[in-house]
C-alpha positions in Angstrom: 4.8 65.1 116.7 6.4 67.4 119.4 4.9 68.9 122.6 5.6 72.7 123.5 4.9 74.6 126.1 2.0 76.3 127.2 1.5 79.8 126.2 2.8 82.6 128.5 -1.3 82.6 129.3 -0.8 79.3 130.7 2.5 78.6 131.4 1.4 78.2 135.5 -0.9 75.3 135.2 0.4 71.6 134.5 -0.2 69.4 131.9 -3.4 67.7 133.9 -5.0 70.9 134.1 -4.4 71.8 130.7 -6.3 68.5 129.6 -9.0 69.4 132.0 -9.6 72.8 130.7 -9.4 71.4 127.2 -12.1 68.5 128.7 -14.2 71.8 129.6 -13.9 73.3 126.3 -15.0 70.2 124.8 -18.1 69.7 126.6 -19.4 73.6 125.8 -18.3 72.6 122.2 -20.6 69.3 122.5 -23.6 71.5 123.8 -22.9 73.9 120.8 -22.6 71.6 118.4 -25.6 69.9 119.6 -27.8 72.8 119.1 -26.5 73.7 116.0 -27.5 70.4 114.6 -30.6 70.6 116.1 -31.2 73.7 114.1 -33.8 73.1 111.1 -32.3 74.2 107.9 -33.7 77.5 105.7 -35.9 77.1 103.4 -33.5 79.0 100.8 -30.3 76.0 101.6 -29.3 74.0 99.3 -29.5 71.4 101.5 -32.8 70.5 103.1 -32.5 67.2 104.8 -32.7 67.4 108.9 -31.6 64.7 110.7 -33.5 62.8 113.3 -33.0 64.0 117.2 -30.4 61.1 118.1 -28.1 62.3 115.4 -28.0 65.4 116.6 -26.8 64.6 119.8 -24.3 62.1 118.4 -22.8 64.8 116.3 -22.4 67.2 119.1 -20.9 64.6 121.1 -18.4 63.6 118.0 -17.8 67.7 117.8 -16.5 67.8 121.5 -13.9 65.1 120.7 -11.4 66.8 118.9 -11.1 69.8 121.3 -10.9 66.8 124.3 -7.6 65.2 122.6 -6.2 68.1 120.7 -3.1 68.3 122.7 -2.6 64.3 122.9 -3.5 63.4 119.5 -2.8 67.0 117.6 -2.8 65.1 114.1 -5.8 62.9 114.6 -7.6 65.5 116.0 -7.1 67.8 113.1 -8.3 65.0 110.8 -11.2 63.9 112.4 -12.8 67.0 113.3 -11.9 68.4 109.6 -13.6 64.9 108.4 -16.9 65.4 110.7 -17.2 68.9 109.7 -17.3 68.1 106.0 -20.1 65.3 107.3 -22.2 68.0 108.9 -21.9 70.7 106.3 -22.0 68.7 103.0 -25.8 66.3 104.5 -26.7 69.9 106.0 -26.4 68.2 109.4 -25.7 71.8 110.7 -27.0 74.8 108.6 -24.9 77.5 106.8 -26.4 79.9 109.1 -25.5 77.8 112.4 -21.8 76.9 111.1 -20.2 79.0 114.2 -19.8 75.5 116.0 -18.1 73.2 113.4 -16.2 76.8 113.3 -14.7 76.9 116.6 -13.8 73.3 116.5 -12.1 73.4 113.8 -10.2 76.8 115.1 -9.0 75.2 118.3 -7.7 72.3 116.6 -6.4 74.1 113.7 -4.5 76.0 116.3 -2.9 73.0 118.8 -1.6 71.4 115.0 0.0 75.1 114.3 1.7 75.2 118.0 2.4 70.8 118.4 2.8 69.2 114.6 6.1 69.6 113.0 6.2 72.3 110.5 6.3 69.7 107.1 2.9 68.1 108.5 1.4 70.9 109.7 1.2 72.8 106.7 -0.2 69.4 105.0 -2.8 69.1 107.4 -3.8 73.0 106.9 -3.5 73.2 102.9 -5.6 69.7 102.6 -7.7 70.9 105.1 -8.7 74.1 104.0 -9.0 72.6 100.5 -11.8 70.3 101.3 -13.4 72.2 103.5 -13.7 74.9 101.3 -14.9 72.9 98.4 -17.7 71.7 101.0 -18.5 74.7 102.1 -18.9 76.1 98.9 -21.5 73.5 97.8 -23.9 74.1 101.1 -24.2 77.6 101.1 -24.5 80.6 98.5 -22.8 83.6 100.6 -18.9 82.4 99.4 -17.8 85.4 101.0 -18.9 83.2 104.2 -16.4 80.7 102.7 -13.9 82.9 102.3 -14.1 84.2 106.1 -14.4 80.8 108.1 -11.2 79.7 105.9 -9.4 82.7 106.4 -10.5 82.6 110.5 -8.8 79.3 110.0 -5.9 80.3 108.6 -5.4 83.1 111.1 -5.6 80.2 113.5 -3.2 78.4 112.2 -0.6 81.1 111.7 -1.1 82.3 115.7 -0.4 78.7 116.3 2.8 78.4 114.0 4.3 82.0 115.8 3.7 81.0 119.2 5.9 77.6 118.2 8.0 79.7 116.9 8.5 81.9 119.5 9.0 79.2 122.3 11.7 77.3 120.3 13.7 80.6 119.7 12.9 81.1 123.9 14.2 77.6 124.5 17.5 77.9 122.5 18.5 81.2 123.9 17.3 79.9 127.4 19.9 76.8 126.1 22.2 79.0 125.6 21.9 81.5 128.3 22.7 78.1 130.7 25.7 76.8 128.6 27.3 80.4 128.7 26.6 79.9 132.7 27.8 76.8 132.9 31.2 77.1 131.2 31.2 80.3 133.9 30.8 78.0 136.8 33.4 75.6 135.6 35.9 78.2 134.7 34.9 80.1 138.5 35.6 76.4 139.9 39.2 75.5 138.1 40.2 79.5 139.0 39.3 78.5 142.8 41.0 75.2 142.6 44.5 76.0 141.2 44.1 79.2 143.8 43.5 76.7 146.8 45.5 73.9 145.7 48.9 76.0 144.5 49.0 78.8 147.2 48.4 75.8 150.1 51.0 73.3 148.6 53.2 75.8 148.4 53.3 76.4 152.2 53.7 72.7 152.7 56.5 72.6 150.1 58.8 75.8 151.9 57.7 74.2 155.8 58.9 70.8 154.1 62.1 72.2 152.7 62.7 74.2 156.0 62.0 70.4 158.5 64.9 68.9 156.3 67.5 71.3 156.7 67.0 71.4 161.0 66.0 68.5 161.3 69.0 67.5 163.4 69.9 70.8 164.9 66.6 72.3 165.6 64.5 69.8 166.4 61.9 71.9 168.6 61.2 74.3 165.5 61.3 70.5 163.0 58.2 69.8 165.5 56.7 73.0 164.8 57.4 72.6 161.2 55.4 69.2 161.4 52.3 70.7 163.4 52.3 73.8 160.5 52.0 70.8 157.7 49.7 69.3 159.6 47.7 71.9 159.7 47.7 73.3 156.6 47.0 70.1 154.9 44.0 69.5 156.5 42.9 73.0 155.7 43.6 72.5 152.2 41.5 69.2 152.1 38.7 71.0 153.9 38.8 74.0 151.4 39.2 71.2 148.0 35.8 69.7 150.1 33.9 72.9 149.8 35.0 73.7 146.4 34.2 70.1 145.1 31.1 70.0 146.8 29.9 73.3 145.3 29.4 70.7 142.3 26.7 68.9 144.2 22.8 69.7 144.4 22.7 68.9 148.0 25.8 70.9 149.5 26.6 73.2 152.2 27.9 76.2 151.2 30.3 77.8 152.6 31.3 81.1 153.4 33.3 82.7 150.7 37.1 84.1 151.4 37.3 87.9 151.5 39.2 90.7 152.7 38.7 89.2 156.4 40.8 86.3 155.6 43.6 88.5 154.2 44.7 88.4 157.9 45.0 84.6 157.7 46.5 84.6 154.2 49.7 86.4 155.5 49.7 84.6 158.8 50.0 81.5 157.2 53.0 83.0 154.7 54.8 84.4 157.6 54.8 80.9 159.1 56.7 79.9 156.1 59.4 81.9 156.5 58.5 85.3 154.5 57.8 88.4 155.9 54.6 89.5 155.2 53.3 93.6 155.7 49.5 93.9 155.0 48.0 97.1 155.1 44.2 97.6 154.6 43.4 101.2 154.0 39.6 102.1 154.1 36.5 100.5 154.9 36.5 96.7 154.2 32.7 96.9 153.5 32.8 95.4 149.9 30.1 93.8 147.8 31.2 89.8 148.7 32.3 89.2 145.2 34.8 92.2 145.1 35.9 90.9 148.5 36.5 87.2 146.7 38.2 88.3 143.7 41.1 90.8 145.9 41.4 87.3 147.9 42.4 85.3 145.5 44.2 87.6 143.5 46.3 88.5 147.1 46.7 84.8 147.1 48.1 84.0 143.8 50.8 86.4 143.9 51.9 85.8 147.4 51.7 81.8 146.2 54.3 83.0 143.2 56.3 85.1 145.5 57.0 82.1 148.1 57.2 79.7 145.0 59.4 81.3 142.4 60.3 85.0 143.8 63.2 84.1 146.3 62.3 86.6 148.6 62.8 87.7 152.1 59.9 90.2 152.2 55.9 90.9 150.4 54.1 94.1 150.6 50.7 93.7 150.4 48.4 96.7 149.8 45.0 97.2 149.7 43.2 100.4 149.1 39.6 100.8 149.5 37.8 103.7 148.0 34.1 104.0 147.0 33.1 102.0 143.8 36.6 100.3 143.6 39.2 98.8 145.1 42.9 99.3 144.6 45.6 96.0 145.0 49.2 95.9 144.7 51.4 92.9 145.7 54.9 93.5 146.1 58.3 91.7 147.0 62.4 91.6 146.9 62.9 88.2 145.3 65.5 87.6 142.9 64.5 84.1 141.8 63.1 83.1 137.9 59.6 84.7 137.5 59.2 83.8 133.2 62.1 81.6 132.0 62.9 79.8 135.1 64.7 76.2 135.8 61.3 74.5 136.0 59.2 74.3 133.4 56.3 72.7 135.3 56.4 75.3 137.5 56.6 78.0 134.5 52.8 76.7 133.8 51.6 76.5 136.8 52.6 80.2 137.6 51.5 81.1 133.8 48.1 79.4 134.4 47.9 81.7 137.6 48.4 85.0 136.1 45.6 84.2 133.7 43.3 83.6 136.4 44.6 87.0 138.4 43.8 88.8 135.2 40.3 87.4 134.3 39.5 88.1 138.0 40.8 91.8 137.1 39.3 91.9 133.9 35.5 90.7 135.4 35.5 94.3 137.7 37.0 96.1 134.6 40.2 96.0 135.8 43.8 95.0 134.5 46.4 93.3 136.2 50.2 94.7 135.8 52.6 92.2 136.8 56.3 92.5 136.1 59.9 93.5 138.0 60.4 96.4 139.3 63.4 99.0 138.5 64.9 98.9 142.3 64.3 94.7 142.2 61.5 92.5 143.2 58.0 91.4 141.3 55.2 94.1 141.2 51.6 92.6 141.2 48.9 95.4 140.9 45.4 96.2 139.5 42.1 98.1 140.5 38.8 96.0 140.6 35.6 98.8 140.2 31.9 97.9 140.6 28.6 99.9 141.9 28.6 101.6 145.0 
């Protein structure tokens, strides 16, 4: 046995006030049933016994319990009500004429083992019970076109039951899948960030490193400022890995996202390691914030590849803001390896880079161009579009 969902009808209230609700159905279902026992039987039945008063009551009272336990006990339910309604109708109990009760008993149950039994049993429980009750029903009353409605009011039941089932395990896989598809999103949104962070800081650590050894003895004022720089930028970077590894947890802070405000910082932080950095911004800098995210990091990975691999003196960086898209070009005078170079670790690491500039690109429709240019240097560029 499995337990679904509530109907869209239902879906607000919680599984207490389900059972209540099912608690008041089963006390009207009692009264009813009550009074339909109590009912004398025609002249014309078949049957022409008529019980005493207390069995009356006791098979109203037997009636409600089905509909009370129907979503606890969908099977036993089924079974009992289909086993008490053969009891009233075969001893005339309850007359042909007053069947409507045993009737909507045996709907609501019929229905709750459509929508909770697994599909094997629940189409056992249905083609037994509309065997038996049929045969019963057949032997109490003359009017078999009566028969023929209750079973096929029953079947109907059943069926509604079976779609709905069938409709909230094709809403839960696609919901399933809907939240795999976002979560391979998120993880592939938090390596991008990651390798962005980790390779464009490290990078500045690596070139202010590289520069403190060579002065070391002759220049030791700027070796000083060379330490305060590392110092500096490293705990930036472990501030930023913070945020983006506690974007993983339930209960963290977010932070603001970078944008085109923190270009400014981005080439501040490359000039300080010895490149020359021109950033120009043309246009309004109003951008929807993921726009603003993805020109950051894409800014970042090149200038990261430029101080890491390119050999350069000098980085262009160019940002042209228009309405509904926005317009990026990264360019430099480097001479150093940018496919085949001496390192292969670092060949992968700048590989893995370029795809993550290009599925940036590729998530505002754009695509990244990145090669050498004819009068020397690297040429990052792309155009990111989205509403505006």
């Amino acid at each position: 046995m499995t337990t679904a969902a509530p109907s869209v009808f239902l879906r607000g209230l919680s599984r207490g006030q389900l059972l209540a609700g099912d608690a008041v159905l089963a006390v009207g279902a009692a009264v009813l049933g009550w009074l339909a026992a109590a009912e004398v039987p025609l002249a014309s039945s078949r049957v022409s016994w008529h019980e005493p008063a207390w069995v009356s009551v006791l098979i109203g009272l037997l009636l409600g319990v089905p509909v009370a336990v129907r979503r606890l006990r969908p099977e036993a339910a089924a079974w009992s009500a289909i086993a008490l309604c053969v009891f009233a109708a075969g001893t005339g109990a309850i007359p042909d004429y007053a069947g409507i009760a045993p009737s909507v008993v045996l709907g609501l149950v019929i229905y709750t083992v459509g929508t909770d039994v697994r599909r094997h049993r629940s189409v056992l429980i249905i083609i037994l019970g509309i065997a038996v009750l049929g045969v019963t029903f057949s032997l109490a009353t003359r009017e078999l076109y009566e028969v023929g409605l209750v079973l096929w009011a029953l079947g109907i039941c059943w069926t509604l039951g079976r779609a709905i089932r069938e409709r909230r395990a094709y809403a839960a896989q696609s919901a399933g899948q809907a939240t795999e598809l976002a979560l391979r999103a998120e993880r592939l949104r938090i390596a991008r960030d990651l390798h962005d962070i980790v390779s464009h800081k490290m990078s500045v650590i690596a070139v202010r490193a590289t520069i403190a050894d060579h002065i070391a003895e002759a220049r030791p004022d700027q070796l000083r400022e060379s330490l305060r720089l590392i110092a500096t930028t490293s705990r930036e970077t472990l501030a930023e890995l913070r945020g983006a590894l506690g974007a993983l947890r339930a209960e963290a802070v977010v932070a603001p996202a970078p944008g085109l405000t923190e270009l400014d910082d981005l080439a501040a932080a490359a000039r300080s390691a010895g490149l020359a950095v021109d950033l120009e911004v043309r246009g309004d800098r109003a951008v929807p914030e993921s726009v603003g995210v993805a020109v950051f990091r894409v800014v970042q990975e090149a200038v990261t590849n430029v101080l890491k691999h390119a050999r350069a003196t000098t980085c262009r960086i160019g940002i042209d803001l228009a309405p509904g898209e926005v317009g990026v070009e990264v360019t430099d005078d480097g001479t150093g390896p940018r496919d085949d170079g001496e390192d292969g670790e670092m060949d992968r690491t700048a590989g893995q880079g370029l795809i993550g500039m290009r599925e940036r690109a590729a998530m505002f429709g754009g695509e990244l161009v990145a090669g050498p240019r004819p009068e020397g240097g690297w040429r990052v560029a792309t155009t990111l579009r989205y509403s505006a």
